[in-house]
C-alpha positions in Angstrom: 7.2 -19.4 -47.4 10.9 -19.8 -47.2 11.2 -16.9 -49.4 9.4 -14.3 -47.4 11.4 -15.7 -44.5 14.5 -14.3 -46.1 12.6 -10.9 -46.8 12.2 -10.7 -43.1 15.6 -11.3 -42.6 16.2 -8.7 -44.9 14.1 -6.3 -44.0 15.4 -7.3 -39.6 18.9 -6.3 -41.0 17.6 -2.9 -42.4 15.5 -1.8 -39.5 18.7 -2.7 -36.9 21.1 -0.2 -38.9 18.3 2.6 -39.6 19.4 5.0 -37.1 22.8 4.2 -37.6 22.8 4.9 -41.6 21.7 8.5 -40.5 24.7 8.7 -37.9 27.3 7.5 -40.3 26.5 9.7 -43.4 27.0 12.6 -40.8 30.4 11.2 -39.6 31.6 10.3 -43.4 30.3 13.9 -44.6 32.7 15.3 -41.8 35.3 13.0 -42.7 35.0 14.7 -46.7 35.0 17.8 -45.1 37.8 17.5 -43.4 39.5 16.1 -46.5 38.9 18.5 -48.6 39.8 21.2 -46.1 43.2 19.6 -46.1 43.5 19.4 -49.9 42.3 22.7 -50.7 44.7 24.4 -47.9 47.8 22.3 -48.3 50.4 23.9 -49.9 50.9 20.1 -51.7 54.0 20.8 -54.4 55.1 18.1 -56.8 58.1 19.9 -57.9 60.6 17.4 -56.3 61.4 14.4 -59.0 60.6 11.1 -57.9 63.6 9.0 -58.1 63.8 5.9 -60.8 59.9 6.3 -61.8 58.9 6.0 -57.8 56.3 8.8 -56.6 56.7 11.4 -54.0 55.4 10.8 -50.8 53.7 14.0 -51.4 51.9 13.1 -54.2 51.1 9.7 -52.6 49.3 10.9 -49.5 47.3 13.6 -52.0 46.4 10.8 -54.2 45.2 8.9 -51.3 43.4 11.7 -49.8 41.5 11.9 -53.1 40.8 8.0 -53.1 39.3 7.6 -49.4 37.4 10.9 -50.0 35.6 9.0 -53.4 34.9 6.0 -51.5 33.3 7.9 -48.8 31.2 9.8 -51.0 29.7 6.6 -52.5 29.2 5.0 -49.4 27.6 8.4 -48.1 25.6 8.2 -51.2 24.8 4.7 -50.7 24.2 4.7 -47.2 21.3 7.7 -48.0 19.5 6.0 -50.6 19.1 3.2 -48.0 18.1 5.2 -45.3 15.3 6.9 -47.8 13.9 3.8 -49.0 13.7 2.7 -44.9 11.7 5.7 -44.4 9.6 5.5 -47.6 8.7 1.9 -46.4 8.0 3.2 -42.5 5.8 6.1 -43.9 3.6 3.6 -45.6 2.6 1.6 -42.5 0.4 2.5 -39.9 1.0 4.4 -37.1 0.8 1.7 -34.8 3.0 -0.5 -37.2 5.5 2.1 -37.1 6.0 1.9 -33.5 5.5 -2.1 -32.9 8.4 -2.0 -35.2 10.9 0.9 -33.8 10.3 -0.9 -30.8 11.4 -4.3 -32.0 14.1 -3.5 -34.1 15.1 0.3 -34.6 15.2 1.5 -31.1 14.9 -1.7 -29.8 14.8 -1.6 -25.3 15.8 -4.3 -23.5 12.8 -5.0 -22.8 10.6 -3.6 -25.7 8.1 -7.1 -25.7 6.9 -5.7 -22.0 7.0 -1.8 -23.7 4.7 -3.6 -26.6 2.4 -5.2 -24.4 1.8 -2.4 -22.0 1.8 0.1 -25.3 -1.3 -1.9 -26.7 -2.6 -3.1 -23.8 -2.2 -6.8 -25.2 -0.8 -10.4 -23.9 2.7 -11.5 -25.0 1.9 -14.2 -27.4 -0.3 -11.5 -29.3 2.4 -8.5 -28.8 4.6 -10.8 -31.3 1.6 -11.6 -33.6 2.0 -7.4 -33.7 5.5 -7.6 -34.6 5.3 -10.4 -37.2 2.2 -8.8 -38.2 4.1 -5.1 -38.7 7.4 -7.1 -40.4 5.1 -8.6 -43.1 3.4 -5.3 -44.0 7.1 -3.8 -43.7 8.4 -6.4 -46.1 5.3 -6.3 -48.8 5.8 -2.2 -48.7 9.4 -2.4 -49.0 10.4 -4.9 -51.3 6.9 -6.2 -52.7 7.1 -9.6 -51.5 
């Protein structure tokens, strides 16, 4: 029991950032854009000799260009494999399951238990039996648990 508690933990952390995986893998892809715009048309010259071994500052801000625009690229990657497995797991449930859970944890309104209970017509003790009910499935489809 204490181990599908921690899947639903899991799986509660997941659902909160699904929309904003898709929003940041937009806003990183424009940040490598924008790098790469600056690398390409920079007119970056190395032709001035560091002093004692140091680097030019030139050199420095290329090299750190090229560094933040790796590391955004695997988080971009990273960031889209999660958001694919997300919607993998989503597509799996049932319609209704779907919704009981965007409501509960992906879209989330401040009053989503009263959207719930007037959505399926149902009391509030059983419109978080739905939820529960929608995180289990969730959790077996996702992670096999």
């Amino acid at each position: 029991m204490i181990i599908i508690e921690f899947w639903k933990q899991v799986a509660i952390y997941d659902l909160r950032r699904f929309n904003s995986l898709q929003a940041s893998v937009k806003s990183m892809q424009e940040q490598v854009d924008s790098i790469n715009t600056r690398l390409e048309g920079s007119a970056y010259s190395f032709s001035s000799t560091p002093v004692q071994g140091g680097s030019c500052k030139l050199e420095d801000k290329y090299n750190e260009a090229i560094v933040l625009k790796d590391k955004l690229q695997c988080q971009i990657a990273e960031n889209e494999k999660d958001y694919i497995l997300i919607s993998r797991a989503l597509e799996k449930l049932s319609k209704d399951e779907q919704k009981i859970l965007n409501y509960a944890y992906i879209s989330r309104p401040s009053n989503y238990i009263g959207v719930i209970m007037d959505t399926f017509n149902v009391e509030q003790a059983q419109a978080y039996n739905h939820i529960n009910k929608a995180l289990k499935n969730y959790v077996r489809t996702r992670y096999g648990v």
